[in-house]
ROPAMAR-277441 format. One record per residue (C-alpha): residue in one letter; y, x, z. Coordinates in steps of 0.2 Angstrom, whole numbers, plus 5000, padded with zeros to 4 digits. Last residue first. Example, Ala and Ser with C-alpha at 12.3 -4.5 7.8 and 13.67 -1.06 7.14 Angstrom:
+---------+------+------+------+
| residuo |   py |   px |   pz |
+---------+------+------+------+
|       S | 4995 | 5068 | 5036 |
|       A | 4978 | 5062 | 5039 |
+---------+------+------+------+
***
This chain:
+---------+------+------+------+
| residuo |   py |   px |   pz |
+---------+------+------+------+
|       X | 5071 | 4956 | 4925 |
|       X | 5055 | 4948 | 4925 |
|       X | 5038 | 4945 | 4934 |
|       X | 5025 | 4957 | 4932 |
|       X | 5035 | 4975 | 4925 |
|       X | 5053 | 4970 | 4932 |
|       X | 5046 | 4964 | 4950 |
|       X | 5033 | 4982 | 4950 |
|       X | 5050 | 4990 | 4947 |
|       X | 5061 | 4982 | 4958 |
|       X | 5044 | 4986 | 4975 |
|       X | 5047 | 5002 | 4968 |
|       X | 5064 | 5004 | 4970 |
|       X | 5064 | 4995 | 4989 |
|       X | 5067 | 4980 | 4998 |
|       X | 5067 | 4971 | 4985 |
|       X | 5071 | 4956 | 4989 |
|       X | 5080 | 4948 | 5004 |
|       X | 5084 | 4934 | 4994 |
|       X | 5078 | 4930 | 4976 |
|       X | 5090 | 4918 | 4968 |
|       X | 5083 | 4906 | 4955 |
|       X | 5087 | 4899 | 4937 |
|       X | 5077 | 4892 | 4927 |
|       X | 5066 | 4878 | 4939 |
|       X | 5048 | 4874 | 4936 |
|       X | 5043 | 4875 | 4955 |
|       X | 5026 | 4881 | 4952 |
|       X | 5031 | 4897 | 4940 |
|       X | 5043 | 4900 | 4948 |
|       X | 5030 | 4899 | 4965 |
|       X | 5018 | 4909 | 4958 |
|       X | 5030 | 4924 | 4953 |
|       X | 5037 | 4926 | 4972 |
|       X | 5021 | 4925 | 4979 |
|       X | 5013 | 4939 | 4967 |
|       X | 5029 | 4950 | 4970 |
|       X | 5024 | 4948 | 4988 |
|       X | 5008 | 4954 | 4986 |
|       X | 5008 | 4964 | 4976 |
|       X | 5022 | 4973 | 4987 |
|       X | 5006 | 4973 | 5001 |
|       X | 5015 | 4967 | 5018 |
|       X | 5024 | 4979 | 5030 |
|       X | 5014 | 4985 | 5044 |
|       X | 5020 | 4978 | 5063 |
|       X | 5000 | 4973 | 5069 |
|       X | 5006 | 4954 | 5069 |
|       X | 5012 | 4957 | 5051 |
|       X | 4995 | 4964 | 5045 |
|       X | 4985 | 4953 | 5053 |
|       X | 4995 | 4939 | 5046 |
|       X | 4998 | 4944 | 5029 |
|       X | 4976 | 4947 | 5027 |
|       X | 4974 | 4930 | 5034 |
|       X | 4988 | 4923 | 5021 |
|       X | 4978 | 4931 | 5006 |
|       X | 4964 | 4923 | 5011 |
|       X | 4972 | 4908 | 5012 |
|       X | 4976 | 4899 | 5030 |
|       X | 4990 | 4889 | 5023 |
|       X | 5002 | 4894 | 5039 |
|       X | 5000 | 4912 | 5033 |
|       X | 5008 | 4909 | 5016 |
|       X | 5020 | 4897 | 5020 |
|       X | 5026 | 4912 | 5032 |
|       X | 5025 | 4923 | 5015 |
|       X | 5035 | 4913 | 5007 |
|       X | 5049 | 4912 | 5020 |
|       X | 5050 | 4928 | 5021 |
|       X | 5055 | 4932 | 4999 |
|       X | 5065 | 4919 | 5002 |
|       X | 5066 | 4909 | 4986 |
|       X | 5083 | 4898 | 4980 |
|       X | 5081 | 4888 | 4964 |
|       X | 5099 | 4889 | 4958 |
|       X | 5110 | 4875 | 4951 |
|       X | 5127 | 4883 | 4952 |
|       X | 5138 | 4873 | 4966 |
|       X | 5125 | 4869 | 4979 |
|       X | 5112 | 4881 | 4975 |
|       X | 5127 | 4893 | 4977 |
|       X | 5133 | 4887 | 4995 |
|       X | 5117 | 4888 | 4999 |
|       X | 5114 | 4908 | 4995 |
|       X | 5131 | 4911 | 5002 |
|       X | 5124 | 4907 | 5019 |
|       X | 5106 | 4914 | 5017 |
|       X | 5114 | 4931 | 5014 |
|       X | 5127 | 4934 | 5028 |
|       X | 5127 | 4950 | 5032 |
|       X | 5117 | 4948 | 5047 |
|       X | 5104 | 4960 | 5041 |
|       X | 5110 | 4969 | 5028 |
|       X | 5114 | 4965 | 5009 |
|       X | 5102 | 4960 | 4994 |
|       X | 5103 | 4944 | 4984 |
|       X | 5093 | 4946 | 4968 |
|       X | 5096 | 4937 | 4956 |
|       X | 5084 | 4929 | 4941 |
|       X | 5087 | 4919 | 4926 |
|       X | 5073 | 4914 | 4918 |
|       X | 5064 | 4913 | 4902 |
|       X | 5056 | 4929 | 4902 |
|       X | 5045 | 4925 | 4916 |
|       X | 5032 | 4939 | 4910 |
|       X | 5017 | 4934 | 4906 |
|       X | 5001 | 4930 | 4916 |
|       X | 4991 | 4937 | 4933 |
|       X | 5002 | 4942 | 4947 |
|       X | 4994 | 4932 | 4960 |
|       X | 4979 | 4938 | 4956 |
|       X | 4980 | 4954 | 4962 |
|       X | 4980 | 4944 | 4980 |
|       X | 4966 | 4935 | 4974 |
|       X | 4958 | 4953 | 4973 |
|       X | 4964 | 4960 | 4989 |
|       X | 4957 | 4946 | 4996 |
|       X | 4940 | 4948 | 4991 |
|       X | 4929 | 4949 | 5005 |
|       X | 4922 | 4964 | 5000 |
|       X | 4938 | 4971 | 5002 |
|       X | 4940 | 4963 | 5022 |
|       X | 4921 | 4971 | 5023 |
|       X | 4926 | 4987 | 5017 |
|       X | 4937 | 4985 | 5030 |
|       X | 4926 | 4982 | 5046 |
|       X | 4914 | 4994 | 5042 |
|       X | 4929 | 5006 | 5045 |
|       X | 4931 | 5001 | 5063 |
|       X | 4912 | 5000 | 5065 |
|       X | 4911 | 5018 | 5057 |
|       X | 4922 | 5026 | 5072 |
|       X | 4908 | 5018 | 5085 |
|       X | 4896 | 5025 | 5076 |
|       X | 4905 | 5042 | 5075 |
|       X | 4906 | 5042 | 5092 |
|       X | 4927 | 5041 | 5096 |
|       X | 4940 | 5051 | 5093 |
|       X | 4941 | 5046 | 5074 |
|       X | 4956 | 5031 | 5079 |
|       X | 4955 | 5023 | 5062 |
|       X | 4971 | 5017 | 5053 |
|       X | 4970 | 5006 | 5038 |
|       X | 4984 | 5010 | 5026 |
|       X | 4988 | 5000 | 5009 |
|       X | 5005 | 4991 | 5017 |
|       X | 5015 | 4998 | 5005 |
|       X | 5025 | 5006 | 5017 |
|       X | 5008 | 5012 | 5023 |
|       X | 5006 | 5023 | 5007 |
|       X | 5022 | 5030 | 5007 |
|       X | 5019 | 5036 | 5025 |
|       X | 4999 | 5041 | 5025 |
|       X | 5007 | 5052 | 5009 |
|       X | 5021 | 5061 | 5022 |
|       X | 5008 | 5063 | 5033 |
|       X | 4998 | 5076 | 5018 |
|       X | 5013 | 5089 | 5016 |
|       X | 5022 | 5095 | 5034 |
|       X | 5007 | 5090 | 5046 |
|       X | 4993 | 5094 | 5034 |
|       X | 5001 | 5111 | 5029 |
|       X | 5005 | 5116 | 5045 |
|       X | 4986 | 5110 | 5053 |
|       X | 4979 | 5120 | 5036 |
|       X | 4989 | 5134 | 5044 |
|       X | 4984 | 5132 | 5062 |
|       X | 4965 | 5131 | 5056 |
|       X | 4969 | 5148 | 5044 |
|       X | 4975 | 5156 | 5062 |
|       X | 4959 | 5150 | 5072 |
|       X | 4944 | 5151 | 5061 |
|       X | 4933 | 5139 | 5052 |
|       X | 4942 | 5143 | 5036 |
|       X | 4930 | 5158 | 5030 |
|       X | 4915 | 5146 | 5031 |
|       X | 4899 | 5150 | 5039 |
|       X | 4896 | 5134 | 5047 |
|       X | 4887 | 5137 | 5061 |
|       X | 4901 | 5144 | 5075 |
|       X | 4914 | 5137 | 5063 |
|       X | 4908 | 5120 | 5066 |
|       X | 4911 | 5123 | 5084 |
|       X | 4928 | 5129 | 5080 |
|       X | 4934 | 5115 | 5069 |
|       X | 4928 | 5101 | 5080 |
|       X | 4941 | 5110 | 5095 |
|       X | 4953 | 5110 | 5081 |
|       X | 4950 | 5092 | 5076 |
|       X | 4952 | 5086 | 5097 |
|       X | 4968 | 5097 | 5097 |
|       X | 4978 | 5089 | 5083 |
|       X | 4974 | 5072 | 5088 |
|       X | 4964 | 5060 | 5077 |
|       X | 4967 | 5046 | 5067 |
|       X | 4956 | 5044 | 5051 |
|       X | 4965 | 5037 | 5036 |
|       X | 4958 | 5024 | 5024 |
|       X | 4968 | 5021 | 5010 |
|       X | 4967 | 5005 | 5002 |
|       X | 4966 | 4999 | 4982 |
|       X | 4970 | 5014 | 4976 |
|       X | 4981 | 5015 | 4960 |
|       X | 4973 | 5023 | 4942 |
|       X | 4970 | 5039 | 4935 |
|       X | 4986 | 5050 | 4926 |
|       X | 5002 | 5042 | 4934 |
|       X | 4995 | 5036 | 4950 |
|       X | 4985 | 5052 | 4953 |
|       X | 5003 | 5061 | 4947 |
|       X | 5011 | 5052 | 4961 |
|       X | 4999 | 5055 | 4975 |
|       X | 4999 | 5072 | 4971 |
|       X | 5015 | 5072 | 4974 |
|       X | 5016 | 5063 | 4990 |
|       X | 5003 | 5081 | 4996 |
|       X | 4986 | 5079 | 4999 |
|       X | 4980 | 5067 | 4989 |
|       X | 4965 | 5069 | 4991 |
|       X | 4952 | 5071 | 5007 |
|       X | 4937 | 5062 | 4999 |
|       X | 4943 | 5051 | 4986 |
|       X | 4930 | 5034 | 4988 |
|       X | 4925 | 5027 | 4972 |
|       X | 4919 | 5011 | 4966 |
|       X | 4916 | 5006 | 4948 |
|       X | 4904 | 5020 | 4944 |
|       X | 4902 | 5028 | 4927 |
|       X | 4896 | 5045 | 4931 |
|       X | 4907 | 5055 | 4918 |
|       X | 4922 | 5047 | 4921 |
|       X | 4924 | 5046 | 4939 |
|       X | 4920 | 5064 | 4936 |
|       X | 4932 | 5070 | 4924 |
|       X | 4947 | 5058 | 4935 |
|       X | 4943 | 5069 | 4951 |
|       X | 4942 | 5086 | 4939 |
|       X | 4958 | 5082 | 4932 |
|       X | 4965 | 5077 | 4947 |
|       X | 4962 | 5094 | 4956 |
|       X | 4967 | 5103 | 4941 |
|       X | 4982 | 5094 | 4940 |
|       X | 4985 | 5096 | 4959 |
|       X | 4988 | 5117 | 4958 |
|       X | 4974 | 5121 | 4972 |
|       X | 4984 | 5120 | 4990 |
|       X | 4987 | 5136 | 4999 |
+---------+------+------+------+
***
């Protein structure tokens, strides 16, 4: 069974304390969407989450050889099918919310380990880089509490862009696609728009941060009052994040 996660937290969020680093990779946690949520709520937000792809079969195979050596009570075959049920029904459900926020990188782990580490080398990197930083960035500065903002929403081919020009036309609104920026995005070459672009051509969804980010800079640029944001949120949190860096 999994360890009540407050205590599990409280001891991650103790120790990040007491040893006074600045980065910190979470071994194996959170394990469970919950988990993920009260980490949020009590410690801080990840900047990425690395997740280590391997087939069921290939980890118990590892699991058992270890468990010739290993000495732990766990190494064996009905408490590995369990913890296989628990990481199947609990912990993918985290690797889903988190790559709807376009935080996951995926790393086959079938391979060498070297070979695994030059796929995870490679992040890092991307971080050290610093594009998740000037992405951060982006949502620097006060609220836009001086401007009216709607939000268009509706399905795919409901008609959205359509109406949206007829209101510019008659109502004075600033019209920002939440798309269309992030295309200007990639075509500028930023850091930023490198990271959109690889992500988009792999199929992920772009960092909210991101798009929020966009979305602010550009009010802000434009120096319009009243715009109509169209095609976003896509989602409650993505609103919320909106309401607390931009505006309602």
């Amino acid at each position: 069974k999994l360890v009540p996660m407050e205590i599990t937290v409280g001891l991650i969020k103790a120790h990040m304390k007491k040893c006074g680093g600045q980065k910190f990779l979470v071994d194996g946690f959170p394990r469970a969407v919950d988990q993920a949520v009260l980490f949020e709520e009590k410690v801080g937000t990840c900047k990425k989450v690395l997740f280590f792809d391997c087939p069921l079969e290939t980890m118990q195979e590892r699991l058992l050889k270890r468990g010739e050596t290993s000495g732990r009570a766990d190494d064996n075959i009905d408490t590995i099918k369990k913890r296989f049920d628990t990481f199947t029904n609990q912990s993918m459900p985290v690797v889903d919310k988190y790559e709807a926020l376009g935080k996951v990188v995926k790393v086959s782990a079938v391979p060498p380990p070297d070979e695994v580490y030059s796929h995870v080398e490679a992040m890092f990197k991307e971080l050290a880089g610093g594009a998740c930083d000037e992405s951060a960035s982006l949502l620097d500065g006060p609220l836009l509490t001086d401007k009216e903002i709607v939000f268009v929403l509706g399905g795919p081919g409901s008609g959205k862009g359509t109406q949206c020009e007829k209101i510019v036309a008659n109502f004075g609104y600033t019209h920002l696609s939440a798309g269309d920026l992030l295309r200007a995005e990639v075509a500028s070459g930023s850091k930023v728009g490198s990271m959109c672009d690889a992500l988009m051509k792999e199929g992920k969804l772009v960092p909210m941060e991101i798009t929020v980010g966009l979305i602010k800079a550009h009010m802000k640029k434009c120096g319009g009052q009243k715009f109509l944001v169209d095609g976003f949120p896509r989602a409650v949190d993505q609103a919320v994040l909106f309401e607390e860096k931009v505006g309602t």
